[in-house]
DSSP file (Angstrom, degrees, kcal/mol; ACC not computed):
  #  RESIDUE AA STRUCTURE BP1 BP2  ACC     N-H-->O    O-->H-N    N-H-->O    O-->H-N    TCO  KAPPA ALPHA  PHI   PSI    X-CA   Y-CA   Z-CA
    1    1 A X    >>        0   0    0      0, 0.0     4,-3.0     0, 0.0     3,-0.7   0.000 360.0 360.0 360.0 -39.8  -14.0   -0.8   24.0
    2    2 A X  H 3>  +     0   0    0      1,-0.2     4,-0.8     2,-0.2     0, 0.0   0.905 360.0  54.5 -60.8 -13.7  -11.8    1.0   26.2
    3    3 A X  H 34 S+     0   0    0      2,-0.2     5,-0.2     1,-0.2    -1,-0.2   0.924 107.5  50.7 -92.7 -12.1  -10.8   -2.3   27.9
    4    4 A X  H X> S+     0   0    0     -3,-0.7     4,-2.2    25,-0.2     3,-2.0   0.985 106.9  54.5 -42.6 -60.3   -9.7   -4.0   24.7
    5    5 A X  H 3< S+     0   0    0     -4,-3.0    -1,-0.2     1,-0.3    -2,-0.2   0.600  96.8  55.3 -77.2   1.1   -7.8   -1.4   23.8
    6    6 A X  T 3< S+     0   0    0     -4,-0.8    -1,-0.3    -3,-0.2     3,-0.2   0.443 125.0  35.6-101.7   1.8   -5.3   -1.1   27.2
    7    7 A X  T <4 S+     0   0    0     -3,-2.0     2,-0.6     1,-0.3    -2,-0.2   0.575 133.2  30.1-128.5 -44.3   -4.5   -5.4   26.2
    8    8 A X  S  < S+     0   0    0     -4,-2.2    -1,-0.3    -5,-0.2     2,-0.2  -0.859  83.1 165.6-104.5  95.0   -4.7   -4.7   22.1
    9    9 A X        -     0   0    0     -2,-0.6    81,-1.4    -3,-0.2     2,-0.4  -0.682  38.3 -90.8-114.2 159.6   -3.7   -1.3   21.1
   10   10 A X  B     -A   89   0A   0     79,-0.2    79,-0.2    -2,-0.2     2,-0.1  -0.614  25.4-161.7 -90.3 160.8   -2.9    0.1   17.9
   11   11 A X        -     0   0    0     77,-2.5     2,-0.3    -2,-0.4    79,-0.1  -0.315  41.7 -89.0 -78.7 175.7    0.6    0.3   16.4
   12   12 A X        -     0   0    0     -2,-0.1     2,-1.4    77,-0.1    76,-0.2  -0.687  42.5-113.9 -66.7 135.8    1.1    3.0   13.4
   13   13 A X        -     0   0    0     -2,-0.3     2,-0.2    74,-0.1    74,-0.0  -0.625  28.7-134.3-109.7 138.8    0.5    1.9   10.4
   14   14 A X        -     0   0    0     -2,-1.4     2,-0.3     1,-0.1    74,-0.0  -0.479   6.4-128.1 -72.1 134.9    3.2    1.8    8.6
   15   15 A X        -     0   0    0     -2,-0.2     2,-0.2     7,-0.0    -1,-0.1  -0.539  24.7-153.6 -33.8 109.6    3.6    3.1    4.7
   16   16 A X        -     0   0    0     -2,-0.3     6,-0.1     2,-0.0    -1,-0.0  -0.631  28.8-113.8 -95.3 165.0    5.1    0.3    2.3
   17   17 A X  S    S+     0   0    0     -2,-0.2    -2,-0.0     2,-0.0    -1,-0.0   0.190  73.0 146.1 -98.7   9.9    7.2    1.5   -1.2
   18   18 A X        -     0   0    0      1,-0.2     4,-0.1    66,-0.0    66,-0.0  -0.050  57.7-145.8 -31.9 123.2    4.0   -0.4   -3.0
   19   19 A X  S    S+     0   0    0      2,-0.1    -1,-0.2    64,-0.0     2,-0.1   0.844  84.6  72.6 -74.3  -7.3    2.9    1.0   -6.1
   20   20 A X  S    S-     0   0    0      1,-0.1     2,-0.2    63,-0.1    63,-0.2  -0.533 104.1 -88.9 -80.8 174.6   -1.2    0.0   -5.0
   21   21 A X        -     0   0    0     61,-0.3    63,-3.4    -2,-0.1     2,-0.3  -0.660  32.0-126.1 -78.8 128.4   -2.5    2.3   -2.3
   22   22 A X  E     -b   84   0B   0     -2,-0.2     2,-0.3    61,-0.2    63,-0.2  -0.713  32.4-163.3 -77.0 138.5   -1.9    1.2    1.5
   23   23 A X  E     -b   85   0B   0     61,-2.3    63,-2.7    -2,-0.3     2,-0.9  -0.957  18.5-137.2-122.4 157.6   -5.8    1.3    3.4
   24   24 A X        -     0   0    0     -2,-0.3    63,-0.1    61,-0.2    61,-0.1  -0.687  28.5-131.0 -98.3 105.3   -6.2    1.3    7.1
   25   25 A X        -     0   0    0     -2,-0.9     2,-0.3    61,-0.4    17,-0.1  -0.401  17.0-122.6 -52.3 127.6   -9.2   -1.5    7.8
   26   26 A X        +     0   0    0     15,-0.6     2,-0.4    14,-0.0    15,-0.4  -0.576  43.1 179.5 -41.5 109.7  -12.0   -0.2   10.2
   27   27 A X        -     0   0    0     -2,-0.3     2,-0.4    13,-0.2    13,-0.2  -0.988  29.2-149.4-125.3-177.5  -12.2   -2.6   12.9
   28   28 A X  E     -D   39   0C   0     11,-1.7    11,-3.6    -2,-0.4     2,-0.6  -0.870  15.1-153.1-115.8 121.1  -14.0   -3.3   16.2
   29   29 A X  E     -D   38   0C   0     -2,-0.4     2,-0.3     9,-0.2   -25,-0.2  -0.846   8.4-164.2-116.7 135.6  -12.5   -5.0   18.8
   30   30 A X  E     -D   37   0C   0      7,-1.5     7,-3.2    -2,-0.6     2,-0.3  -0.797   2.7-168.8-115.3 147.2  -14.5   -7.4   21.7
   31   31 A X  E     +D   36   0C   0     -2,-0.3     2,-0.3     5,-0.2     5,-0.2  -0.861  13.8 165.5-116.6 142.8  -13.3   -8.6   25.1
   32   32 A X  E >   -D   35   0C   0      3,-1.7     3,-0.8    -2,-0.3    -2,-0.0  -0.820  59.5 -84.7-150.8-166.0  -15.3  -11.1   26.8
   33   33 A X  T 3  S+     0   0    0     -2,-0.3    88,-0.4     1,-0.2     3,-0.1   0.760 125.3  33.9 -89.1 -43.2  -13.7  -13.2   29.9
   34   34 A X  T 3  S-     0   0    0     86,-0.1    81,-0.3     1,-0.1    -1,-0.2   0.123 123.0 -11.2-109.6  -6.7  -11.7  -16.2   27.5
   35   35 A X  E <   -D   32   0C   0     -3,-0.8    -3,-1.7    79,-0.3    79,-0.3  -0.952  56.0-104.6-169.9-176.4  -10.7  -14.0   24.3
   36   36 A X  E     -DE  31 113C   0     77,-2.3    77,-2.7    -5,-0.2     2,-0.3  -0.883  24.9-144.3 -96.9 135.7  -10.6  -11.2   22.0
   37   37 A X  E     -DE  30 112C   0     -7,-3.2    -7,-1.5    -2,-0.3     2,-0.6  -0.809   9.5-170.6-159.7 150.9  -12.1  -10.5   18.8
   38   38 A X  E     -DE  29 111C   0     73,-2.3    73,-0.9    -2,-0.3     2,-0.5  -0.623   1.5-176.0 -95.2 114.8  -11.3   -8.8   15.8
   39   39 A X  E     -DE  28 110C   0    -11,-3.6   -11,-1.7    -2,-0.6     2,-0.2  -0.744  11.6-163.7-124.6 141.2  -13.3   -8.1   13.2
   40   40 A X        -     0   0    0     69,-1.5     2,-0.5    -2,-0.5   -13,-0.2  -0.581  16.6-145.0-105.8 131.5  -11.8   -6.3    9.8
   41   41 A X        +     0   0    0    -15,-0.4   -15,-0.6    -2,-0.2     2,-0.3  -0.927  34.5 158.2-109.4 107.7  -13.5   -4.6    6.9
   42   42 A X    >   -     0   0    0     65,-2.8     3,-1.0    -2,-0.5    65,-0.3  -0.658  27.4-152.1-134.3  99.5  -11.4   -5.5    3.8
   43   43 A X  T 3  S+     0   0    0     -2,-0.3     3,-0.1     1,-0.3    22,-0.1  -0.203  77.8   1.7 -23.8 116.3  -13.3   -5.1    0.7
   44   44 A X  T 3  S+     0   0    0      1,-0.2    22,-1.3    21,-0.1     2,-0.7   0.750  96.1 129.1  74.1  30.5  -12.6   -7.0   -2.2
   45   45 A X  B <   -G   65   0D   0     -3,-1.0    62,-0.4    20,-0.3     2,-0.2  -0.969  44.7-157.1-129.3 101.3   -9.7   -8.9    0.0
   46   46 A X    >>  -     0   0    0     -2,-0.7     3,-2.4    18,-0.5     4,-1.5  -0.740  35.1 -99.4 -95.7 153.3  -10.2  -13.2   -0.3
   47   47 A X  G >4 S+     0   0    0      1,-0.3     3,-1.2    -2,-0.2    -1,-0.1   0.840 119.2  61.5 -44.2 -47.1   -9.0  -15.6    2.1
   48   48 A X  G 34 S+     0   0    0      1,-0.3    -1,-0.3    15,-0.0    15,-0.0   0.766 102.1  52.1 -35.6 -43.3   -5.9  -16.4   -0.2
   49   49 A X  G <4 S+     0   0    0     -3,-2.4    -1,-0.3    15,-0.1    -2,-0.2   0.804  84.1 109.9 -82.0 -32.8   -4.9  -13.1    0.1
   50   50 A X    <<  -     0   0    0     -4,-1.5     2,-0.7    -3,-1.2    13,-0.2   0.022  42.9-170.4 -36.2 118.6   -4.9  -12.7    4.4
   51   51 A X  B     -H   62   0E   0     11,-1.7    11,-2.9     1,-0.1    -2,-0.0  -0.987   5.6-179.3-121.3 134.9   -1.6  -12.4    5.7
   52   52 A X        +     0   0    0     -2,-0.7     9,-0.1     9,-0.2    -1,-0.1  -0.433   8.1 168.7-137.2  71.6   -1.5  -12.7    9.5
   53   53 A X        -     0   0    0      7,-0.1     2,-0.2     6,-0.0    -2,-0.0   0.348  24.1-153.2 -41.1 178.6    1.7  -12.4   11.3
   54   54 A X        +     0   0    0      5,-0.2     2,-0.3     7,-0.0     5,-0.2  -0.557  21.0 170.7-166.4 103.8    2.9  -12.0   14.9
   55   55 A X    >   -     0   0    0      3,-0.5     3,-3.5    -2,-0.2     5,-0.0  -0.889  62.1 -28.0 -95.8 147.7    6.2  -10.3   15.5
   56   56 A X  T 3  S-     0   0    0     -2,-0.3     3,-0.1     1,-0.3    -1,-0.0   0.237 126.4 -44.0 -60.0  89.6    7.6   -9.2   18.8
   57   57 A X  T 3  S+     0   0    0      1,-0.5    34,-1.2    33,-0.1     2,-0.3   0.308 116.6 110.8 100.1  11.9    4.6   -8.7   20.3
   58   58 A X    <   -     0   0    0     -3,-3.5    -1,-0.5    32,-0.2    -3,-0.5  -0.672  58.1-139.5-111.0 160.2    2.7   -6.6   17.0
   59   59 A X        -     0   0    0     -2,-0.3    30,-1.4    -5,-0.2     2,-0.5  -0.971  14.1-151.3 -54.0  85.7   -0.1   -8.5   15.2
   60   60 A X        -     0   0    0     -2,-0.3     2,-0.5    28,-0.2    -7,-0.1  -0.514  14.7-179.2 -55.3 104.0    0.1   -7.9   11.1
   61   61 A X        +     0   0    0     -2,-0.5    26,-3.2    -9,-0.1    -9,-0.2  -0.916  15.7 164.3-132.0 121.0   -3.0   -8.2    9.7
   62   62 A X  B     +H   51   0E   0    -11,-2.9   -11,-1.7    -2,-0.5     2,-0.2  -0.451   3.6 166.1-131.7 172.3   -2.1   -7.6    5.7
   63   63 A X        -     0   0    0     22,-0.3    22,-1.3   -13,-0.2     2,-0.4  -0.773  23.9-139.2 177.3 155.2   -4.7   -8.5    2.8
   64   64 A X  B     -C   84   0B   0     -2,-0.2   -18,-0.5   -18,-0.2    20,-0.2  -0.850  13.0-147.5-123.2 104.2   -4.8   -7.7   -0.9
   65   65 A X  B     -G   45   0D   0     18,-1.4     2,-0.3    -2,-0.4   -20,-0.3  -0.172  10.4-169.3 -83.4 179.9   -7.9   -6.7   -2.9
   66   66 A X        -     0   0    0    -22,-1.3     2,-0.4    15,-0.1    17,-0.1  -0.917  21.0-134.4-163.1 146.5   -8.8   -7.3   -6.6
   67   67 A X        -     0   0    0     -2,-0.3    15,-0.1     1,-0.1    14,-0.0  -0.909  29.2-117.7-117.9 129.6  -11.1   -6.1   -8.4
   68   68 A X        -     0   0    0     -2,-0.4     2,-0.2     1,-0.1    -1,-0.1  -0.236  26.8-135.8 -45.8 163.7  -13.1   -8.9  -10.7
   69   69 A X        -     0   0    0     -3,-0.1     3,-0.1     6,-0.0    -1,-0.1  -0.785   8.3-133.5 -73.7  95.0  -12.9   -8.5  -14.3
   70   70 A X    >   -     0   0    0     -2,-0.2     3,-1.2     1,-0.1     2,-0.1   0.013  18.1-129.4 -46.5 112.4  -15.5   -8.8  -16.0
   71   71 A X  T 3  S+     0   0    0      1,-0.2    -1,-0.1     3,-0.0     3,-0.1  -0.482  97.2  10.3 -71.2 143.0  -15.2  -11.3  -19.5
   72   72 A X  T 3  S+     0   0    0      1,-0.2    -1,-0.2    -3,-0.1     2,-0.2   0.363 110.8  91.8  68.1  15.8  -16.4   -9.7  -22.1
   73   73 A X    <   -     0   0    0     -3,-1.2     2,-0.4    -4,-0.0    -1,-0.2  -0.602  62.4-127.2-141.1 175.1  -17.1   -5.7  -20.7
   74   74 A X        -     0   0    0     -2,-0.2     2,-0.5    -3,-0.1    -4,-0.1  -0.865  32.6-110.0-133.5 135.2  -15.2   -2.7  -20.7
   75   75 A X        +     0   0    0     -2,-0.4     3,-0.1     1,-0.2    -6,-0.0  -0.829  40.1 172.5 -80.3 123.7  -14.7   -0.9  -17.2
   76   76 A X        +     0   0    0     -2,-0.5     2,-0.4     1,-0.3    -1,-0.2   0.958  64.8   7.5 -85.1 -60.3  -16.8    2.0  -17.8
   77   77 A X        -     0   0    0      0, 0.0     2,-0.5     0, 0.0    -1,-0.3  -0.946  63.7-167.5-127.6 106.9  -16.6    3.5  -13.8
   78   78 A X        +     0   0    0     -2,-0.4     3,-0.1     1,-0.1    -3,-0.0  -0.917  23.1 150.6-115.1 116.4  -14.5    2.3  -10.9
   79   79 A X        +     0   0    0     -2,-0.5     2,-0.8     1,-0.1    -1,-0.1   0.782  63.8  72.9 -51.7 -59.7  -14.9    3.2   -7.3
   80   80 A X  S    S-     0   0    0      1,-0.0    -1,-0.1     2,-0.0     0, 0.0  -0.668  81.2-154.0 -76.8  81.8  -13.7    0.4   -5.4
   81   81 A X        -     0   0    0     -2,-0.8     2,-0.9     1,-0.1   -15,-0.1  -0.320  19.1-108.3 -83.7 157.0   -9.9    1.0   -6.2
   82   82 A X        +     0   0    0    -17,-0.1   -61,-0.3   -15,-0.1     2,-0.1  -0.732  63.4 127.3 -76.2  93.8   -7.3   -2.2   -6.1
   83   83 A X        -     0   0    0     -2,-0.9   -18,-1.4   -63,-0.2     2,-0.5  -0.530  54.3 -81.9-134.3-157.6   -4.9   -1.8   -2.8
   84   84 A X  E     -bC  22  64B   0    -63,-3.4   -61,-2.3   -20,-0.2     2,-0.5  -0.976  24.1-150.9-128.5 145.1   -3.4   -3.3    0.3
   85   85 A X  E     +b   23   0B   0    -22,-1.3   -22,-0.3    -2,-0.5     2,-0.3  -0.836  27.3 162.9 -75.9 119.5   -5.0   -3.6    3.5
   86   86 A X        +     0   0    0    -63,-2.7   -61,-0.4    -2,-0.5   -24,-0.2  -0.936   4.6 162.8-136.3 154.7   -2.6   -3.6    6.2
   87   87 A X        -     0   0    0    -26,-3.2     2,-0.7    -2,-0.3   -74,-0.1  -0.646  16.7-145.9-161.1 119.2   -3.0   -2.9   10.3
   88   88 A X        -     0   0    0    -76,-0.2   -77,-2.5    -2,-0.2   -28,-0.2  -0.596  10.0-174.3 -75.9 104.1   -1.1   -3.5   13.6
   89   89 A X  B     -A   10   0A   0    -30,-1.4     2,-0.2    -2,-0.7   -30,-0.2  -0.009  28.3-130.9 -47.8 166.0   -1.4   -4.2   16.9
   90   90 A X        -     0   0    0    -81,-1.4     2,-0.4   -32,-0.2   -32,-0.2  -0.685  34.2-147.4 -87.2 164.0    0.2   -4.6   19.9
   91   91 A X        -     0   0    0    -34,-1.2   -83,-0.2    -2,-0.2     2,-0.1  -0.993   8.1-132.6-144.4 149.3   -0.9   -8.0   21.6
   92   92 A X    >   -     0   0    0     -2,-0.4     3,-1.4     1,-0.1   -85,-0.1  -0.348  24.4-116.1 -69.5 144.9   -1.1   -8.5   25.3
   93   93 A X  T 3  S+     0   0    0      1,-0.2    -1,-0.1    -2,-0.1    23,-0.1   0.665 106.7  84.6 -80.7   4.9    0.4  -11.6   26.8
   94   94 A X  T 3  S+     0   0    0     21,-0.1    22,-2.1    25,-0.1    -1,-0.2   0.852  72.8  87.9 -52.1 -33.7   -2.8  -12.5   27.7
   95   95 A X  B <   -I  115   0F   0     -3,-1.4     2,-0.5    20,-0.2    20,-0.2  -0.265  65.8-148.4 -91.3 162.4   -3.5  -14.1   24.1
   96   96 A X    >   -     0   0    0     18,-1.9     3,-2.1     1,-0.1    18,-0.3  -0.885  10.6-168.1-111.0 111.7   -2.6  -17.4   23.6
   97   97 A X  G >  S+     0   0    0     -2,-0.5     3,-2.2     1,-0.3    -1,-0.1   0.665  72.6  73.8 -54.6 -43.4   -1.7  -17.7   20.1
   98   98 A X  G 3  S+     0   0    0      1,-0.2    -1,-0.3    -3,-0.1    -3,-0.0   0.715 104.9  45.2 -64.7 -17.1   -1.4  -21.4   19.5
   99   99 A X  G <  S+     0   0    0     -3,-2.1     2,-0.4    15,-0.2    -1,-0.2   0.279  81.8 126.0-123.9  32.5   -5.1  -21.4   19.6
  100  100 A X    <   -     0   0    0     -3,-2.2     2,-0.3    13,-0.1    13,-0.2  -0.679  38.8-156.2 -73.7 135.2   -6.3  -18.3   17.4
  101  101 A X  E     -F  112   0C   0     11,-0.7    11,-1.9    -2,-0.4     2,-0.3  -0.703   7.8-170.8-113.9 138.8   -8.8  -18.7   14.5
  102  102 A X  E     +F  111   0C   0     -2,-0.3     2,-0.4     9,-0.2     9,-0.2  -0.939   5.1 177.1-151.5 126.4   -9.4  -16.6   11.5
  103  103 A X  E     -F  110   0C   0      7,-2.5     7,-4.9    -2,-0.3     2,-0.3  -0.989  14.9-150.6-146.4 139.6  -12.1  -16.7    8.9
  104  104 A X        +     0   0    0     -2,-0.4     5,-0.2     5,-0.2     2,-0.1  -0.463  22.3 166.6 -92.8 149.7  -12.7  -14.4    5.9
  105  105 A X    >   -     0   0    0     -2,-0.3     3,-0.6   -58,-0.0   -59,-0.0  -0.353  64.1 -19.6 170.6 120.5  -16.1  -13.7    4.6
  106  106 A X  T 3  S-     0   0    0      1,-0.2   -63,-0.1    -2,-0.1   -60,-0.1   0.846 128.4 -49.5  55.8  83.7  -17.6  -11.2    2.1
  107  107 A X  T 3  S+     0   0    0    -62,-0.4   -65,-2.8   -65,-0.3     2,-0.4   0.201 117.2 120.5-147.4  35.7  -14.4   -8.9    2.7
  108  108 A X    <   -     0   0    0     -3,-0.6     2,-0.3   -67,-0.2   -67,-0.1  -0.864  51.7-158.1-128.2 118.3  -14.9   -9.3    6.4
  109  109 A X        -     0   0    0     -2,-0.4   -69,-1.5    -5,-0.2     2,-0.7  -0.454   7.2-166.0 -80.2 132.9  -11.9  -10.9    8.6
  110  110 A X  E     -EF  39 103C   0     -7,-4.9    -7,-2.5    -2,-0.3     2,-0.5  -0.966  11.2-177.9-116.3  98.4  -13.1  -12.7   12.5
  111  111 A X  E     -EF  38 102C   0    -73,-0.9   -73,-2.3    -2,-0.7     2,-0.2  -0.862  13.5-169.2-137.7 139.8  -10.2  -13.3   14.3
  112  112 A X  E     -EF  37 101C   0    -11,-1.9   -11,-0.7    -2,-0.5     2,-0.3  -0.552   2.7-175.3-104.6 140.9  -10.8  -14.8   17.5
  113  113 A X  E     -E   36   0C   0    -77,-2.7   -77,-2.3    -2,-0.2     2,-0.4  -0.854  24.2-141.7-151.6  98.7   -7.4  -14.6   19.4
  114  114 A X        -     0   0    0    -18,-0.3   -18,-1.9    -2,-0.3     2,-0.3  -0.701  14.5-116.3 -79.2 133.5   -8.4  -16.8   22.9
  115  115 A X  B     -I   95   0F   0     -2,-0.4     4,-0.3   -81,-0.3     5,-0.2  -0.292  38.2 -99.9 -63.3  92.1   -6.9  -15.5   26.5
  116  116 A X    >   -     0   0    0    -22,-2.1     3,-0.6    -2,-0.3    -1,-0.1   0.043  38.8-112.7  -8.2 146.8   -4.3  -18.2   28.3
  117  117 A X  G >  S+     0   0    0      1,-0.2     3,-1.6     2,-0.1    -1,-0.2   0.793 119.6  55.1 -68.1 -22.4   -6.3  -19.9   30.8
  118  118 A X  G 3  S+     0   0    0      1,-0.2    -1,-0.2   -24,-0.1    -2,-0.1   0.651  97.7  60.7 -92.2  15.7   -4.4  -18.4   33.2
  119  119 A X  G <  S+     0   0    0     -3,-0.6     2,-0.7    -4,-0.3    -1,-0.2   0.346  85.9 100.4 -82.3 -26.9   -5.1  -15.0   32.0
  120  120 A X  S <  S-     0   0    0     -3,-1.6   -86,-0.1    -5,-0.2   -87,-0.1  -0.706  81.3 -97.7-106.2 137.1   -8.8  -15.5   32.6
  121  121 A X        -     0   0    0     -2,-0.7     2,-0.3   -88,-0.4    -1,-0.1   0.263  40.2-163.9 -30.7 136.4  -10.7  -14.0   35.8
  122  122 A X        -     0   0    0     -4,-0.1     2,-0.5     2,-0.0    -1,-0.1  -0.996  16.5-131.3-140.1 164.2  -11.3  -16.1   38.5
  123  123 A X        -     0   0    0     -2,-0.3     2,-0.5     2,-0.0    -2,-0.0  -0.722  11.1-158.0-113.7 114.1  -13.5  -16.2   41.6
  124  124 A X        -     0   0    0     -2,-0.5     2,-0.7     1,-0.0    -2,-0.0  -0.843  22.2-138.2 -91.8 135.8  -12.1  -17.0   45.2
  125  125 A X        -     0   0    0     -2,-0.5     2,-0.5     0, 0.0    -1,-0.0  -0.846   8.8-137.2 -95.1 117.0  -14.9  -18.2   47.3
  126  126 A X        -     0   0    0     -2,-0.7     2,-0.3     1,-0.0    -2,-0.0  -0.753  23.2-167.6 -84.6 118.5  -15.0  -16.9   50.8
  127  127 A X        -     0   0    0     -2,-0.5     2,-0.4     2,-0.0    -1,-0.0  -0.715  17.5-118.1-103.7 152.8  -15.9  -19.6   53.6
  128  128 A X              0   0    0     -2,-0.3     0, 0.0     1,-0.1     0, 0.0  -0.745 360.0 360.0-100.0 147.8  -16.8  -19.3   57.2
  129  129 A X              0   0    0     -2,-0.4    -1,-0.1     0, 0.0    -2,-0.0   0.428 360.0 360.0 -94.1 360.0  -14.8  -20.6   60.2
């Protein structure tokens, strides 16, 4: 992880004047030779709700949960409280943007943010004279 983090680092995350409660998502970030990727736990957060920005040079990755209601039931006991996700990066100029991917699933965000080609390692081959 530490070489993710020296190309993706975190920002602070910043406080909004929301009345829901701001949470900071866990994630894990992977390097492998052609991208990064980030993967998000936001609970109760649907694709509709994923907000993913890029401002000079941060990454915004914002979400909103909701809690089902149930038709016909009473909420007896709640845990899982209703808030906003939000958490920032920094982004290397390795990434190339135009070809990043993001998929939600079961309150967990994959976003694949692939490395310019010219970003990505290469091997000089040594010949004999």
């Amino acid at each position: 992880m530490t070489t993710a983090t020296t190309t993706v680092a975190n920002a602070e995350t910043e406080r909004a004047s929301a009345s829901l409660p701001i949470f900071t998502p866990p994630v894990d970030i992977y390097q492998s030779e052609n991208a990064f990727v980030v993967i998000a736990e936001m609970p109760g957060v649907d694709e509709s709700s994923v907000d993913i920005t890029l401002e000079k040079g941060i990454l915004t990755i914002q979400g909103e949960s909701h809690r089902e209601i149930l038709e016909g039931y009473r909420l007896v006991r709640s845990e899982a409280p209703n808030g906003n996700y939000r958490r920032m990066f920094r982004l290397s100029e390795e990434v190339d943007l135009e070809r990043a991917d993001a998929v939600m699933k079961d309150g967990v965000l994959r976003l694949t943010l692939p490395k310019h080609e010219n970003a990505r390692p290469r091997k000089i081959s040594v010949r004999s004279e």
